[in-house]
C-alpha positions in Angstrom: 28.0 9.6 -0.6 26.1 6.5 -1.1 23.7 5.8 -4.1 20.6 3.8 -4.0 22.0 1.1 -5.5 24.6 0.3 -3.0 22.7 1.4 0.5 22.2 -0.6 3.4 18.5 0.4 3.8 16.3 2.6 1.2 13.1 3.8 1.4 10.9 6.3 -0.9 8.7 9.2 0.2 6.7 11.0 -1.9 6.6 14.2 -2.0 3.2 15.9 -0.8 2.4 19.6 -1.9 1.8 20.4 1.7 5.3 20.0 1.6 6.3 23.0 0.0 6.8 26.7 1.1 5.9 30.1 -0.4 9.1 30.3 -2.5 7.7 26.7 -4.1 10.2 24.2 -3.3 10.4 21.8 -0.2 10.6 23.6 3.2 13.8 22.7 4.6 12.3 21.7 8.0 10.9 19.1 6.4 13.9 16.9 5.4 14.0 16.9 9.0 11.3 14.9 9.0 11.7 12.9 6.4 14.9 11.7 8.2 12.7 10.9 11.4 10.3 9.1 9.0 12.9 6.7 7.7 14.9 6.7 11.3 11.6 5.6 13.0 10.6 3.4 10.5 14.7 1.7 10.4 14.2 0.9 14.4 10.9 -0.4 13.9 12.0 -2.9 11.5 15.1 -3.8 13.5 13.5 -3.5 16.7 10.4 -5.2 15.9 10.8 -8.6 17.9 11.7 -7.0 20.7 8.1 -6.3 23.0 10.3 -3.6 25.3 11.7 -1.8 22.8 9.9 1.9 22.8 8.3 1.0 26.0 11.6 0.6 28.5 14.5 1.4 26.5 15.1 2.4 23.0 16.3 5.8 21.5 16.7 9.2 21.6 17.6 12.3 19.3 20.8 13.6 20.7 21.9 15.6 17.4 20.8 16.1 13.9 22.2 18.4 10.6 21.7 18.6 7.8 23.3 20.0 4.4 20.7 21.2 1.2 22.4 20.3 -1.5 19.2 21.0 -4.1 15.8 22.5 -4.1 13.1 19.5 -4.2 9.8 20.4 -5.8 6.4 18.2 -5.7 5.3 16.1 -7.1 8.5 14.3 -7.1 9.1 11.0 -5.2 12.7 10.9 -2.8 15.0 8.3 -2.7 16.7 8.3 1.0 19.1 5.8 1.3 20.1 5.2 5.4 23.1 3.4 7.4 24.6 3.8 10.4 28.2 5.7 10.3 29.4 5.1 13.2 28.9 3.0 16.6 30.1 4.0 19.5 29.8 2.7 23.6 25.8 4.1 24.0 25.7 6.5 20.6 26.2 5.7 17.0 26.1 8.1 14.0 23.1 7.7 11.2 23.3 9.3 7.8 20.5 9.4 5.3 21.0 10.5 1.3 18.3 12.3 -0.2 17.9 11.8 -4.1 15.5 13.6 -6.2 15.1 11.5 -9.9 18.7 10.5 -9.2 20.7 13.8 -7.9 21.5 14.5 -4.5 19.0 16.7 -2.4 20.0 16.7 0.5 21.7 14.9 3.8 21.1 14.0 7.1 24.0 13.3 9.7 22.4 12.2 13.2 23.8 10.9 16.8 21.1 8.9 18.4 21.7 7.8 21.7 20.5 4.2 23.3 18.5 5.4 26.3 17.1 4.1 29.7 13.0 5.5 29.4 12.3 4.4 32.8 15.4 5.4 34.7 15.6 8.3 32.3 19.4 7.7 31.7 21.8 6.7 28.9 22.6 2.9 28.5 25.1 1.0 27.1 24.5 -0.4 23.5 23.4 -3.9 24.0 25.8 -6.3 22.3 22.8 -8.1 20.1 22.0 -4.3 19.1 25.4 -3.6 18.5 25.4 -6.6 16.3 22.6 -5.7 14.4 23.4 -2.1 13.4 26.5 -3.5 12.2 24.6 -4.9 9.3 23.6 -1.3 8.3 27.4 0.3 8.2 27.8 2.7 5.8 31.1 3.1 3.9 33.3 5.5 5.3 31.8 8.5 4.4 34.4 11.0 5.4 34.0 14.9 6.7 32.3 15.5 3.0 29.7 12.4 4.0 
């Protein structure tokens, strides 16, 4: 597991009442979307020189889980801490860690997939990419990450 202090790329997201469901705590879909949130808003940063990037070639979804570790309630503001676990030949691995005033919510595993938009096919990870998302490595998280 990695704590805020020690992750490669953190973000907050508040909590919205919207947000909850009839048994009052935080729908589960919507870590789902939290995790897109910070994913989106990870490539954007890392991508953002890059005029192509979303346009010709960039990512897709392949795979995403996710284990709820505690029940969030509003208002309440989430920590999500976010790395990359593993890279791979056109894949890597994300992970993001979902505090809630300092305990573990809940966490996302992902496999996003470097993609082709106009030939609609998978593409190798370009080594500049590659490079990059190296910054964001997580430790070795394990099975139990």
């Amino acid at each position: 597991m990695v704590e805020p202090a020690h992750a490669p790329h953190r973000v907050s997201i508040a909590v919205r009442w919207g947000d909850m469901d009839a048994l009052g705590h935080v729908n589960n879909a919507r870590f789902f979307t939290y995790d897109e949130d910070v994913r989106l808003g990870f490539f954007n940063q890392l991508m953002a020189k890059d005029a192509r990037f979303w346009k010709d070639y960039g990512l897709i979804l392949a795979h995403i889980g996710c284990d709820f570790v505690a029940q969030v309630r509003a208002p309440s503001t989430l920590e999500v801490c976010y790395g990359i676990a593993r890279i791979g030949s056109k894949s890597f691995e994300t992970r993001a860690f979902m505090y809630d005033q300092g305990a573990l919510a809940a966490r996302t595993k992902a496999v996003v997939v470097w993609y082709d938009y106009v030939a609609q096919a998978t593409l190798a990870i370009p080594d500049e990419v590659r490079q990059r998302l190296q910054r964001y490595l997580l430790p070795d998280q394990g099975e139990a990450g």
